[in-house]
Backbone of each chain as ProteinMPNN parsed JSONL, in Angstrom:
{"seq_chain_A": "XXXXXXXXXXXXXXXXXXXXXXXXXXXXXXXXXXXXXXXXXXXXXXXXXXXXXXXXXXXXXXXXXXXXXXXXXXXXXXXXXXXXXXXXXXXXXXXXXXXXXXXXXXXXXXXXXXXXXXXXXXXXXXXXXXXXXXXXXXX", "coords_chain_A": {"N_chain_A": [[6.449, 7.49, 20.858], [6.683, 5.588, 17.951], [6.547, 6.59, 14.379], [4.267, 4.656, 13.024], [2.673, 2.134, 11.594], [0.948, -0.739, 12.034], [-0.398, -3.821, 11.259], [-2.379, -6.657, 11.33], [-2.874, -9.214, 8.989], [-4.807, -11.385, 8.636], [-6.783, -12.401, 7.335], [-7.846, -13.686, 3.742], [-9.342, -12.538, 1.848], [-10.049, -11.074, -1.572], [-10.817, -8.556, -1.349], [-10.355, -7.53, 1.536], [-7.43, -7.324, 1.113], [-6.828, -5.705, -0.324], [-7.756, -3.375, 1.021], [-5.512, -3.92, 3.015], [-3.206, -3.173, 1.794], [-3.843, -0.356, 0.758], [-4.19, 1.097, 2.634], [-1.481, 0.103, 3.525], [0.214, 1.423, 1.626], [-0.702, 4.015, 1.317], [0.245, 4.782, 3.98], [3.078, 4.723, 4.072], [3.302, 6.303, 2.139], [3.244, 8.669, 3.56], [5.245, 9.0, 4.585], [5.518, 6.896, 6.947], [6.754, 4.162, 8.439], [5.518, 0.936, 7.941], [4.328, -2.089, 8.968], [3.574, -5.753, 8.076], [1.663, -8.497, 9.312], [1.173, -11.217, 8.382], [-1.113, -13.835, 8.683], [-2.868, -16.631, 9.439], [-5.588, -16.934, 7.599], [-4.696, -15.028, 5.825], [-1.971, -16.053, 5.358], [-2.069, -17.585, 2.834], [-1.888, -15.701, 1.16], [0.498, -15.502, 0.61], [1.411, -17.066, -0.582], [3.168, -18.96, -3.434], [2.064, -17.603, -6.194], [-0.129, -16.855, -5.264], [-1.092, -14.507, -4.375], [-3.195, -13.129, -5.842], [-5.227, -14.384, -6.179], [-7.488, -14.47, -4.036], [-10.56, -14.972, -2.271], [-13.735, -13.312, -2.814], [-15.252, -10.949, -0.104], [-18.012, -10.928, 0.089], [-20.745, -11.833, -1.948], [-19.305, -13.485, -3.616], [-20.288, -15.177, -5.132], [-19.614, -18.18, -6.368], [-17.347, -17.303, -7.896], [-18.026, -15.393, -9.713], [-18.851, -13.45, -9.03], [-16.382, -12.078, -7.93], [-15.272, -12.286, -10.353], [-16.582, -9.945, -11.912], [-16.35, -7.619, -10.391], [-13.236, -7.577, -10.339], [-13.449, -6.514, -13.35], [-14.714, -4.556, -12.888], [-13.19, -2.799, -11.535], [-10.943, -3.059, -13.456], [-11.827, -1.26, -15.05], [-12.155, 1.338, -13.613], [-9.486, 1.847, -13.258], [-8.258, 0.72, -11.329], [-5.284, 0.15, -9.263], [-3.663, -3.771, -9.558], [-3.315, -6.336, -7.262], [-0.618, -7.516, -7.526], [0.701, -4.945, -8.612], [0.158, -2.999, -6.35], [1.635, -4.488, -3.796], [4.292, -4.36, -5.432], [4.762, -1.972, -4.784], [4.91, -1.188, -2.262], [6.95, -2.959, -1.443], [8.705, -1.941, -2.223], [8.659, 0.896, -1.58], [10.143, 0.392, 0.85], [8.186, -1.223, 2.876], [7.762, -2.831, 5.347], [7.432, -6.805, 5.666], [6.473, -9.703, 7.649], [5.77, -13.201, 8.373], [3.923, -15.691, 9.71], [4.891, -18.333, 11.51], [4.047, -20.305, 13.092], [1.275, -20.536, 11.692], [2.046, -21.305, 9.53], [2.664, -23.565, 10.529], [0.76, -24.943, 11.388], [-0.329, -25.342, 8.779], [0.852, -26.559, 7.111], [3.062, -25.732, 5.74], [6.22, -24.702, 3.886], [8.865, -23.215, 4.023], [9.743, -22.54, 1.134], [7.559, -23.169, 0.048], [6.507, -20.416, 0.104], [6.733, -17.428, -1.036], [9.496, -15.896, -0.895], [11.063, -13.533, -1.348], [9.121, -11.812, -0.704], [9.298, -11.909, 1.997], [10.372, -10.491, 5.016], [10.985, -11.445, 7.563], [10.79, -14.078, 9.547], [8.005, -14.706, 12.135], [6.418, -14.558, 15.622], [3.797, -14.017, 18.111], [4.939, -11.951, 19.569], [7.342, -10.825, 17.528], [5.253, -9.158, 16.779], [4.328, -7.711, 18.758], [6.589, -6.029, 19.649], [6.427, -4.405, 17.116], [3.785, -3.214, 17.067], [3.829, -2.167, 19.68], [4.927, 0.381, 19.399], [3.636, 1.842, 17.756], [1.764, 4.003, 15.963], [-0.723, 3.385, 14.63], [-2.646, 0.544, 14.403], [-4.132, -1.999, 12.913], [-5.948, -5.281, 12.499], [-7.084, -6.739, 10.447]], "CA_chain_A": [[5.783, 6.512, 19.991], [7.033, 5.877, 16.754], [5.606, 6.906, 13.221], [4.439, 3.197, 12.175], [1.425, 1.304, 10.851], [0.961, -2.236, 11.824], [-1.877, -4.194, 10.544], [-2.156, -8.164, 10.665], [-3.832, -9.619, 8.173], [-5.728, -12.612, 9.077], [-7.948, -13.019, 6.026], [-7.194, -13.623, 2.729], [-10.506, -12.164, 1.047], [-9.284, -9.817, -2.264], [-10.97, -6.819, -0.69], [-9.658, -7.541, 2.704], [-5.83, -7.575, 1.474], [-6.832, -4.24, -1.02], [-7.763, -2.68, 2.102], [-4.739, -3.669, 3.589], [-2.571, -2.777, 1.256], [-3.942, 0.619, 0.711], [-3.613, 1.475, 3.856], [-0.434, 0.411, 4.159], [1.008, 1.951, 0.904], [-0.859, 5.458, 1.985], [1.113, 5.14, 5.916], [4.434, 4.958, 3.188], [3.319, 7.87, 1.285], [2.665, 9.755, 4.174], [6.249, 9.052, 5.616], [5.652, 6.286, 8.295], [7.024, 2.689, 8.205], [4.998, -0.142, 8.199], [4.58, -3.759, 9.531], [2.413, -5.977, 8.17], [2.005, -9.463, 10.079], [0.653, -12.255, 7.977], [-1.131, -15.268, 9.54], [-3.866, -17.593, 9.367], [-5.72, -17.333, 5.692], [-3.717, -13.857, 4.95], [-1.128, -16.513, 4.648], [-2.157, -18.259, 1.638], [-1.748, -15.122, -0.159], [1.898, -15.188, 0.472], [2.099, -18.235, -0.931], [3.632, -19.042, -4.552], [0.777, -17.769, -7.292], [-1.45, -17.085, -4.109], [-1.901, -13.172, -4.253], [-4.341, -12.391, -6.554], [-6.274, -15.877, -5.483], [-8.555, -14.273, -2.952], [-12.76, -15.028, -2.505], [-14.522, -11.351, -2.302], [-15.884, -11.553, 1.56], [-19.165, -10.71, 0.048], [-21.167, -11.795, -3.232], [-18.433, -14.366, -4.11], [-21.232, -16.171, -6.202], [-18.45, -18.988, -7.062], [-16.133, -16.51, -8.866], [-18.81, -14.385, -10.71], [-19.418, -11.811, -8.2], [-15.179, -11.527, -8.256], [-15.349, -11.879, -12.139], [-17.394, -8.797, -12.395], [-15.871, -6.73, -9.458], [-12.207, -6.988, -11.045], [-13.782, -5.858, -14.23], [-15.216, -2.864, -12.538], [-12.216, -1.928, -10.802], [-9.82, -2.426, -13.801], [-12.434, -0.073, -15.659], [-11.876, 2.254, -12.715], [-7.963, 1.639, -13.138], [-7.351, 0.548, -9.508], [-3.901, -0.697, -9.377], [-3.663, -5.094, -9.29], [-2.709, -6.642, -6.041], [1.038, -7.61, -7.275], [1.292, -3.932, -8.542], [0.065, -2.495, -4.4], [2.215, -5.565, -3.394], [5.104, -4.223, -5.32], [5.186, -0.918, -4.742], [4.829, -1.608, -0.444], [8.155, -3.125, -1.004], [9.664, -0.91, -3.235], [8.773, 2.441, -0.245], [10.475, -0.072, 2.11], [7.466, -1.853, 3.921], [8.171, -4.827, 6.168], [6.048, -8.183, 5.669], [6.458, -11.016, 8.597], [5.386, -14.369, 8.256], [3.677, -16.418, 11.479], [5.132, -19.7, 11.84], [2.984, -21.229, 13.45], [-0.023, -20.74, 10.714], [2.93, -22.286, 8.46], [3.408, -25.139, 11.117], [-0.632, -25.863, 10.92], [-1.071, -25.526, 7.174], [1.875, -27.445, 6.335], [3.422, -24.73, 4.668], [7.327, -24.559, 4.545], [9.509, -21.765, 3.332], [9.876, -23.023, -0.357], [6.011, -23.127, -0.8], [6.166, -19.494, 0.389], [7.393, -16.391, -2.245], [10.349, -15.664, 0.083], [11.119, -12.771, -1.38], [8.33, -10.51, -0.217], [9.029, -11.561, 3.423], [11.425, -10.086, 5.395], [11.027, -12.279, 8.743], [9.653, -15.366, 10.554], [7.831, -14.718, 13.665], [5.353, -15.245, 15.929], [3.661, -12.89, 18.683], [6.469, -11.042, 19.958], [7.789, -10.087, 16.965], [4.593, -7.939, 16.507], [4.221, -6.587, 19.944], [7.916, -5.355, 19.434], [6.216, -3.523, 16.103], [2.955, -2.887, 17.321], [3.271, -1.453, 20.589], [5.251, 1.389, 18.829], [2.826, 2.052, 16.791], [0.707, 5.156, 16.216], [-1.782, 2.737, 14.178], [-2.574, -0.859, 14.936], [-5.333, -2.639, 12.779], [-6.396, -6.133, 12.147], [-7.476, -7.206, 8.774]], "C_chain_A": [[6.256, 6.691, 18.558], [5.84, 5.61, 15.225], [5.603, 5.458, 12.8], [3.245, 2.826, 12.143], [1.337, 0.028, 10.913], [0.16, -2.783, 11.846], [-1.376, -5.99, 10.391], [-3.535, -8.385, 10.23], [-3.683, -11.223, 8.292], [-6.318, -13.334, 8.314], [-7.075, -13.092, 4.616], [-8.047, -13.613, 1.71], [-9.5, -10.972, 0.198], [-9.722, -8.846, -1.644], [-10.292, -6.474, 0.226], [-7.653, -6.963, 2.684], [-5.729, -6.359, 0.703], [-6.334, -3.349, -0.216], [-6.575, -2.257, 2.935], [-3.744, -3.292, 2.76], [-2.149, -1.389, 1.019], [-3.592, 1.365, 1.649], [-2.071, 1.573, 3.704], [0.573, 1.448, 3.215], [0.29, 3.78, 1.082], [-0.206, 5.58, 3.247], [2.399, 5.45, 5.062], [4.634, 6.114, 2.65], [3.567, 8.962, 1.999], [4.187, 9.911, 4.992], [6.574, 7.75, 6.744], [6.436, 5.122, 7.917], [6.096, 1.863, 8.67], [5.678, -1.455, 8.073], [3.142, -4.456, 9.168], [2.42, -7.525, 8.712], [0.521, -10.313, 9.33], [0.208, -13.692, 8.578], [-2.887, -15.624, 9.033], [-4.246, -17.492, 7.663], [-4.763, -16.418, 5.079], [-2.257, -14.782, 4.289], [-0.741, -17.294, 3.864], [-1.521, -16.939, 0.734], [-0.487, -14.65, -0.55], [2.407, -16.176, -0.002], [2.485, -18.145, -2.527], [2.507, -18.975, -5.741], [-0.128, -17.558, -6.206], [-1.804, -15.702, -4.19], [-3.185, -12.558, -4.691], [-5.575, -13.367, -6.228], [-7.416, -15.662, -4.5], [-9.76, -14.599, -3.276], [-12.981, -13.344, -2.373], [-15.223, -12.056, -1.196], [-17.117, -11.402, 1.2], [-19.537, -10.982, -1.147], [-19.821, -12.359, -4.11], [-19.388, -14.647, -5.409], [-20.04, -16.76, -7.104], [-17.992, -18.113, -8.47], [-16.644, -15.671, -9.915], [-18.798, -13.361, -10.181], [-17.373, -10.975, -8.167], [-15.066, -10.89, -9.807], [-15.289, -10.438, -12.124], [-16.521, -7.164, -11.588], [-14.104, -6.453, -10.041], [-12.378, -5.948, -12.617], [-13.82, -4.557, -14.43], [-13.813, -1.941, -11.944], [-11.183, -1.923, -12.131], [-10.291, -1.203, -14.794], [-12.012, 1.108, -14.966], [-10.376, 2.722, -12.609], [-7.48, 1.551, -11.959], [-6.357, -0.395, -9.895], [-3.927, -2.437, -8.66], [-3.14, -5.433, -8.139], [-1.223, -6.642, -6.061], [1.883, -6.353, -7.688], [1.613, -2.916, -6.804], [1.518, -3.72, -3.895], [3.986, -4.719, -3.677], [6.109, -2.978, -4.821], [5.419, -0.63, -2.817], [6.268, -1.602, -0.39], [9.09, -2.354, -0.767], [9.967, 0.643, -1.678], [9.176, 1.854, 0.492], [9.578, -0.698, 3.36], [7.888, -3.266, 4.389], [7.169, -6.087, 5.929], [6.835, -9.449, 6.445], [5.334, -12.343, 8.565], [4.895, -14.95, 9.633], [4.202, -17.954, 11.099], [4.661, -20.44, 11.803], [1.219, -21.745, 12.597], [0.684, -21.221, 10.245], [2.776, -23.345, 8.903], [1.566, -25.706, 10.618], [-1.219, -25.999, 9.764], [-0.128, -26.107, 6.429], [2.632, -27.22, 5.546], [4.929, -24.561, 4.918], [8.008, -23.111, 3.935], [9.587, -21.848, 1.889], [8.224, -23.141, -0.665], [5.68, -21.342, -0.741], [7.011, -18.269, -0.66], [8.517, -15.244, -0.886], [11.48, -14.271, -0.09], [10.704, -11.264, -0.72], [8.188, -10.946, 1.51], [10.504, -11.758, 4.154], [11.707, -10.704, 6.791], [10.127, -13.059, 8.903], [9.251, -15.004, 11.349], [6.554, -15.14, 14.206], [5.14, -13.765, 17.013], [3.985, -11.83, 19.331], [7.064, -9.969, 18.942], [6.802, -8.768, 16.826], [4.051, -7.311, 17.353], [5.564, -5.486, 19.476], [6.809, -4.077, 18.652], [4.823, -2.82, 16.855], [2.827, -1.801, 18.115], [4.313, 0.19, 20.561], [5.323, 2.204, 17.55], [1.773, 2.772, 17.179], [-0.679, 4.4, 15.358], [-1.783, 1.073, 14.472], [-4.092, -1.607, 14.317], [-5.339, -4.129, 12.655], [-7.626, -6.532, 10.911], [-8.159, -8.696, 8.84]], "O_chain_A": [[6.235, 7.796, 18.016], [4.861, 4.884, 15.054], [6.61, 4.951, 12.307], [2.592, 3.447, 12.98], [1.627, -0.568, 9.875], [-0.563, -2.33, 12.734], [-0.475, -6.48, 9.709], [-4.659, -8.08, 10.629], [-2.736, -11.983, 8.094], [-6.467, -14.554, 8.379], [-5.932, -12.665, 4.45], [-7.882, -14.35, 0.738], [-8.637, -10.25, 0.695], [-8.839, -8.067, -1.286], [-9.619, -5.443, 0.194], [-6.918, -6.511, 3.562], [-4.669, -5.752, 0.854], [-5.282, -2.711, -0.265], [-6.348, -1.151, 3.427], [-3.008, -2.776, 3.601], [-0.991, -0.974, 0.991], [-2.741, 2.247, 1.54], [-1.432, 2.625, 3.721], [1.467, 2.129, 3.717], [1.091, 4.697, 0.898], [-0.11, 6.751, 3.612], [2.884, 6.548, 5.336], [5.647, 6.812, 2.601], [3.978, 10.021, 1.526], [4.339, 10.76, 5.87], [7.668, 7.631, 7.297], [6.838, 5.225, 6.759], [5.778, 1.992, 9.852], [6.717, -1.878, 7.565], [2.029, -4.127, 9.579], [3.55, -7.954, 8.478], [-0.672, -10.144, 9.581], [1.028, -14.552, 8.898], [-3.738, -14.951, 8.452], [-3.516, -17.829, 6.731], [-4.095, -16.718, 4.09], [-1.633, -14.504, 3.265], [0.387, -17.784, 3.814], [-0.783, -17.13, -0.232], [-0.187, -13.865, -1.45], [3.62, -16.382, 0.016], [2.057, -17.099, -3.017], [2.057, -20.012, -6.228], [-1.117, -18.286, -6.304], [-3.019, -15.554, -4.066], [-3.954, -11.778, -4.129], [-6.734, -12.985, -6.063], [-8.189, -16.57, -4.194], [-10.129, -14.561, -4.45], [-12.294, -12.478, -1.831], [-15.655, -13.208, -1.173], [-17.792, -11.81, 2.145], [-18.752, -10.444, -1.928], [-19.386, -11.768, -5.099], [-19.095, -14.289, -6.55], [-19.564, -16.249, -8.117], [-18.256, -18.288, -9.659], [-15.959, -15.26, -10.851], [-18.735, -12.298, -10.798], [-17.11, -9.782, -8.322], [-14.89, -9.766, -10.277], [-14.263, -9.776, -12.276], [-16.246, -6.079, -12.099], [-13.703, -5.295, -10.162], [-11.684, -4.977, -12.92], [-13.425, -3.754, -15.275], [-13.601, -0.729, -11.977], [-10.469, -0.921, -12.158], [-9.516, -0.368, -15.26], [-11.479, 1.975, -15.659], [-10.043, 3.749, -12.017], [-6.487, 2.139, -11.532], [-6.462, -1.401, -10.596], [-4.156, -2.545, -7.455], [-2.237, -4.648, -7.851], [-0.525, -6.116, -5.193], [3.091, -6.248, -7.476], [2.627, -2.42, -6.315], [2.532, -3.057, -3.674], [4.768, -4.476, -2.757], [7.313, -2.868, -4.588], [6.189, 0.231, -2.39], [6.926, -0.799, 0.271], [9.883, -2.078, 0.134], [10.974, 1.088, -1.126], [8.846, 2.398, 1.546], [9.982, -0.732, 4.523], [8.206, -4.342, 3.884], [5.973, -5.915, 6.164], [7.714, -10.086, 5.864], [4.128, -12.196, 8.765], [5.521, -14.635, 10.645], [3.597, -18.561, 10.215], [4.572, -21.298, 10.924], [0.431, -22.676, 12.765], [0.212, -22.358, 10.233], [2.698, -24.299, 8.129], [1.255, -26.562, 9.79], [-2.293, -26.563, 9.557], [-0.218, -26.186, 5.204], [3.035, -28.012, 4.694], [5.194, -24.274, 6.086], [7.395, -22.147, 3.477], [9.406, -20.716, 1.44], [7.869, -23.192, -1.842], [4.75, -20.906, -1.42], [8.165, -18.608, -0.927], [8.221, -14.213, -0.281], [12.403, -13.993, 0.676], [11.31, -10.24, -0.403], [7.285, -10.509, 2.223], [11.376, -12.619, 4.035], [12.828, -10.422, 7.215], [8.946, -12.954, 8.573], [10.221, -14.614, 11.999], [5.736, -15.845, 13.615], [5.849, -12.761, 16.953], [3.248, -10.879, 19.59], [7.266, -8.776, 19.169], [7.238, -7.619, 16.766], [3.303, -6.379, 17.059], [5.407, -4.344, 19.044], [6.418, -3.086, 19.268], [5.032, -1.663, 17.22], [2.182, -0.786, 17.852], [4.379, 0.952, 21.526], [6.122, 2.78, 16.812], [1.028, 2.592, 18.142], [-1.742, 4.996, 15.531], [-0.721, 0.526, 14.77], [-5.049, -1.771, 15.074], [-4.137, -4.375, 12.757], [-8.855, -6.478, 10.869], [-8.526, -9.253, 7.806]]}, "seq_chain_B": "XXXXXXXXXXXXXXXXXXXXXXXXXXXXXXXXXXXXXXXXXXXXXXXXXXXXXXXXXXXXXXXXXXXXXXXXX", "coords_chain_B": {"N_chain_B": [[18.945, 23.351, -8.874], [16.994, 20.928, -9.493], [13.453, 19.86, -11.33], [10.7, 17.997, -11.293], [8.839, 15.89, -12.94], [5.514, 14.503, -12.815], [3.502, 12.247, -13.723], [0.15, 11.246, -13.07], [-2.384, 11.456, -14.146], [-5.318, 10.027, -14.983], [-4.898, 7.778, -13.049], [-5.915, 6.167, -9.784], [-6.556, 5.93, -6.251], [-4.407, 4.077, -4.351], [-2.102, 5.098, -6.108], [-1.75, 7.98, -7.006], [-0.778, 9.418, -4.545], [1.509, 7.224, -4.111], [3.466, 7.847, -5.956], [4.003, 10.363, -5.917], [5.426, 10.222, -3.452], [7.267, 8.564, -4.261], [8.9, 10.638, -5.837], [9.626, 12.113, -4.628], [11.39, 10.914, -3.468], [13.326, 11.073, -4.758], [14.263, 13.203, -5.395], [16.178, 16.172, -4.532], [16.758, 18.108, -1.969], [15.351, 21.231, -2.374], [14.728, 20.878, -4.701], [12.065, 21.464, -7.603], [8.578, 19.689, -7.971], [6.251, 18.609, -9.944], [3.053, 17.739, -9.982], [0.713, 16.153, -11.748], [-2.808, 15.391, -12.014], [-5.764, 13.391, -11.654], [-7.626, 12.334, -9.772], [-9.838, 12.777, -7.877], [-9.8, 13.013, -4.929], [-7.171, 12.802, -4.142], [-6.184, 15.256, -4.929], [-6.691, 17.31, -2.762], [-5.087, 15.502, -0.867], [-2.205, 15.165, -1.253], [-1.22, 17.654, -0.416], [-1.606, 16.673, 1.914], [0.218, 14.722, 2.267], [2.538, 15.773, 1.74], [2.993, 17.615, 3.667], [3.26, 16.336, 5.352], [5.92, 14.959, 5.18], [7.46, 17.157, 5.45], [7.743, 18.91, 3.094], [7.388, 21.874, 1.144], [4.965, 22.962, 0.036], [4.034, 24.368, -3.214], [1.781, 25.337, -4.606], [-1.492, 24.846, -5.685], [-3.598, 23.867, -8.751], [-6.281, 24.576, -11.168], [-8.996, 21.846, -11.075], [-11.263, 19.192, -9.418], [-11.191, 17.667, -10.683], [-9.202, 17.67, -12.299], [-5.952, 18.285, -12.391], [-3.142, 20.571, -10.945], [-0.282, 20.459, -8.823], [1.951, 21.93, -7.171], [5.444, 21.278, -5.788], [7.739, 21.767, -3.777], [10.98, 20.339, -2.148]], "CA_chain_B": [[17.857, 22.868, -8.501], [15.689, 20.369, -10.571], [12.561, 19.953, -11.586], [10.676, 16.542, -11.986], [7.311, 16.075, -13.704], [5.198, 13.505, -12.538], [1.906, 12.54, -13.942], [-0.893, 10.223, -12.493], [-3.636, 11.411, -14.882], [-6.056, 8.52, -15.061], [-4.723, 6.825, -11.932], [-6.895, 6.344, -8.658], [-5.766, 5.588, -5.124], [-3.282, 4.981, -4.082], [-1.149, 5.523, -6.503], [-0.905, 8.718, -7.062], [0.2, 9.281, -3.781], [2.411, 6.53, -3.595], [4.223, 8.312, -7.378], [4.214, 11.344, -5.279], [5.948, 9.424, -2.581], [8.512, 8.418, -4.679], [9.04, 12.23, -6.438], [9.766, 12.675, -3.049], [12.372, 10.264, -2.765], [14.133, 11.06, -6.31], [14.463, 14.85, -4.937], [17.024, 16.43, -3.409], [16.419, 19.339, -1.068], [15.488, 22.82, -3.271], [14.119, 20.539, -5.943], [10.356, 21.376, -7.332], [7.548, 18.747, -7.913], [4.837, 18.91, -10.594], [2.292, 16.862, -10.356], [-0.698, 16.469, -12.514], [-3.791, 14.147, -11.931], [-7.346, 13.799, -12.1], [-8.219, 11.738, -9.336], [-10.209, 14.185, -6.682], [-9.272, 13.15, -3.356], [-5.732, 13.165, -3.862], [-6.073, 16.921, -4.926], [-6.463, 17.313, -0.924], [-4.222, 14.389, 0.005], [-1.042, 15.192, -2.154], [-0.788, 18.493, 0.136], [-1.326, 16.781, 3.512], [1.091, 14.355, 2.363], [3.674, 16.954, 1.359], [3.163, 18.487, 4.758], [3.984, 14.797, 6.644], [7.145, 14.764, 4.459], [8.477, 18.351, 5.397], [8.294, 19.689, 1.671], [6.505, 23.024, 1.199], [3.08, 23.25, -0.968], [4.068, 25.952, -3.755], [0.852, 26.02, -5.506], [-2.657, 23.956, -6.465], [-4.303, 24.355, -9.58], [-7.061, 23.378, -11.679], [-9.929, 21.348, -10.517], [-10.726, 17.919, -8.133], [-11.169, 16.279, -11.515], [-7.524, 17.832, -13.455], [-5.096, 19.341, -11.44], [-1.728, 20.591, -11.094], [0.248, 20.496, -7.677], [3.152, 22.184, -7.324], [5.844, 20.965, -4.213], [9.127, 22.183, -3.457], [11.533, 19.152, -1.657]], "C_chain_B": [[16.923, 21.969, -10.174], [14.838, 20.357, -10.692], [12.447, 18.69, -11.956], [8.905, 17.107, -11.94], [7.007, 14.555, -13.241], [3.929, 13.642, -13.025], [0.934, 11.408, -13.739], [-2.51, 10.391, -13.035], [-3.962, 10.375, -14.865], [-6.072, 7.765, -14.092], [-5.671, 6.806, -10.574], [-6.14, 6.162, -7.311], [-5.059, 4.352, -4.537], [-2.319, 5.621, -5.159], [-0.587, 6.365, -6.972], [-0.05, 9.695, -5.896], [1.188, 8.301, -3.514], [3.505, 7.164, -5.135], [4.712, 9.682, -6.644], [5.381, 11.472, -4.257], [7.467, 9.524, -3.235], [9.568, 9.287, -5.744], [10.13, 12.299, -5.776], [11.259, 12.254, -2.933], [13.509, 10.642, -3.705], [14.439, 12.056, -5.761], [15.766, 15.015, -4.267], [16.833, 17.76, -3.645], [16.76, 20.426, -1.658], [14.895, 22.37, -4.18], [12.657, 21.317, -6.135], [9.963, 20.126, -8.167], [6.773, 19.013, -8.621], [4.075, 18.046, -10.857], [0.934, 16.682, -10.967], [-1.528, 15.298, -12.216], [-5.377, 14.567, -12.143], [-8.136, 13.031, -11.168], [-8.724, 12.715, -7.831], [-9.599, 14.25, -5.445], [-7.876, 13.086, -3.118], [-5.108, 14.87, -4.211], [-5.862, 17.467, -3.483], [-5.38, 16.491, -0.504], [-2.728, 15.046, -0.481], [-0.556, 16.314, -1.095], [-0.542, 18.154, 1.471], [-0.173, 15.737, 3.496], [2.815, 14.754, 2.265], [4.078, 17.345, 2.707], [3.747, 17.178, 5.646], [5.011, 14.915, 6.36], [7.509, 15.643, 5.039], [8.628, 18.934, 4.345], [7.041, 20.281, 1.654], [5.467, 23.042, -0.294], [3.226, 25.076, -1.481], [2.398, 26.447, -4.616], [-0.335, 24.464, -5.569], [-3.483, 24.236, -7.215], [-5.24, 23.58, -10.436], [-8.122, 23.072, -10.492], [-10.059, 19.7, -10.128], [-10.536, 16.729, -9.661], [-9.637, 16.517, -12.46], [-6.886, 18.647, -12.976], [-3.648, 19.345, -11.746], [-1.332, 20.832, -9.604], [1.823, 20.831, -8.02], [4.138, 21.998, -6.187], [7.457, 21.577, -4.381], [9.845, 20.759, -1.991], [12.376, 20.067, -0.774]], "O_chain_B": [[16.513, 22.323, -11.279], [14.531, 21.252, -9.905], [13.291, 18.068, -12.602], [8.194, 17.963, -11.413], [7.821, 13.632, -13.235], [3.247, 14.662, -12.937], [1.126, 10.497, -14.544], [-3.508, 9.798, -12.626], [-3.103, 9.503, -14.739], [-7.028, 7.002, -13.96], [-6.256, 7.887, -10.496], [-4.92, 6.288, -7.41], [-5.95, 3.536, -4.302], [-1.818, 6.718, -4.915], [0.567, 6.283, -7.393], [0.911, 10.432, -6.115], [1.846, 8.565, -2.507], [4.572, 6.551, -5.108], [5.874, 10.032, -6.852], [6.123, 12.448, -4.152], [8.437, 10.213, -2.918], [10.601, 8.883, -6.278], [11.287, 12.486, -6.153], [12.156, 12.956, -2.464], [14.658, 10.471, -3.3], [15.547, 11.728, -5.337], [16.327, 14.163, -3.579], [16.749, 18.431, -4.674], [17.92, 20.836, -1.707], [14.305, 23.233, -4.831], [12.069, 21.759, -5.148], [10.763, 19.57, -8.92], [6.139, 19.956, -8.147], [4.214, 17.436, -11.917], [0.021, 17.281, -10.397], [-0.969, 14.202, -12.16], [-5.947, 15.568, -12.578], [-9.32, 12.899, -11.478], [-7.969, 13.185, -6.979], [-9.018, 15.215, -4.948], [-7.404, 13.292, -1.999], [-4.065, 15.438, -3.889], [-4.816, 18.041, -3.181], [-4.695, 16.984, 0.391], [-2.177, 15.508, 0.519], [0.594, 16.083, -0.723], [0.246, 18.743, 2.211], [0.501, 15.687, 4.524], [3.854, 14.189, 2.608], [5.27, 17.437, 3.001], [4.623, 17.254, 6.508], [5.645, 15.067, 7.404], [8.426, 15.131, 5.681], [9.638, 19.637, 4.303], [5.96, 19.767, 1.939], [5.71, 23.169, -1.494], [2.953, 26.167, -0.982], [2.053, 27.547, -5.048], [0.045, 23.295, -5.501], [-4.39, 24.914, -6.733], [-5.207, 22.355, -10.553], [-8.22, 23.651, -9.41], [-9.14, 18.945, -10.447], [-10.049, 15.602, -9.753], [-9.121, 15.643, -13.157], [-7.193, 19.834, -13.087], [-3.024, 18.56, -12.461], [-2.177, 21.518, -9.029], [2.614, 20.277, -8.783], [3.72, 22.684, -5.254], [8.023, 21.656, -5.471], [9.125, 20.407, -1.057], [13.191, 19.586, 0.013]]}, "name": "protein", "num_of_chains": 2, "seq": "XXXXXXXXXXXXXXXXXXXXXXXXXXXXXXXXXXXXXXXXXXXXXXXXXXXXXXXXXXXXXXXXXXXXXXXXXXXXXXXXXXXXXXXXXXXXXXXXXXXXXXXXXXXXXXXXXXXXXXXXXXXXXXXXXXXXXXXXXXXXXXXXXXXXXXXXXXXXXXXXXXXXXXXXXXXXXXXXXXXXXXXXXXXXXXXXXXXXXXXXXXXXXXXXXXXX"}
């Protein structure tokens, strides 16, 4: 089984993609390679200006309950989504795109920041990753 | 052999394992590692991540809130 971390992210709540992030940039630290497999809302936040764009999954209160919660965290100095974002790359993490959430949200490759993704696929590609994988979450 | 200084005072998680990470990567084999921080739970982490890597844990000093880690690559 190989050392790897693959995590699709589904949602596209800011905590949700923290979470995943953290994760994945601690599996990097630690040595492993990760896969992370973007689809359904997760893949707004791959869109152009879409990262930092998330709802909080909890105590949204139309953009107050975020307001307040970035506040607290940059008091805390937790690192910004497109800093986690860049540094993923930077240790060599993979990010795959689903298609098919593209095909139903009308989304083409030019609406998408085509930089930070290193393949198209669909459920295959992330069995391939998955099922040689010592971690396997859903986000 | 070199020596690199790294410092993540102030920083929280991840990043000073992911600065650690990339110590790591700057290194070449015999180097040492000094890392300083202040964020607690990477006082513990910094060593088990050292140990995933293969690079030997010369020293930890200080306390969970200001520390010094010392690594050999």
């Amino acid at each position: 089984m190989g050392d790897r971390t693959t995590i699709v992210v589904a949602s596209g709540e800011m905590d949700r993609l923290y979470s995943t992030l953290i994760i994945a940039n601690g599996s990097l630290a630690m040595g492993m390679d990760v896969s992370l497999y973007f689809t359904f809302w997760g893949l707004e936040r791959l869109k152009k200006g879409g990262l930092e764009r998330g709802r909080l999954s909890r105590m949204h209160l139309a953009g107050l309950g975020k307001g307040l919660m970035r506040l607290r965290m940059k008091k805390a100095r937790v690192a910004s989504l497109e800093r986690l974002m860049a540094e993923f790359r930077d240790l060599g993490g993979r990010i795959i795109a689903c298609e098919m959430t593209m095909e139903i949200m009308g989304l083409s490759r030019e609406d998408m920041r085509e930089n930070l993704i290193d393949e198209y696929g669909a459920v295959g590609t992330y069995i391939r990753d998955a099922r040689d994988s010592r971690i396997t979450l859903l986000v | 052999m070199a020596h690199i200084s790294v410092d993540v005072r102030g920083e929280t998680c991840p990043i000073p394992l992911i600065e650690f990470r990339k110590a790591i990567r700057t290194a070449a084999a015999g180097d040492t590692i000094e890392i300083q921080g202040t964020h607690p739970a990477s006082q513990k982490e910094i060593p088990m991540a050292a140990e995933a890597l293969g690079a030997q844990l010369l020293g930890v000093d200080g306390s969970p809130n200001d520390w010094t880690i010392r690594i050999r690559r």
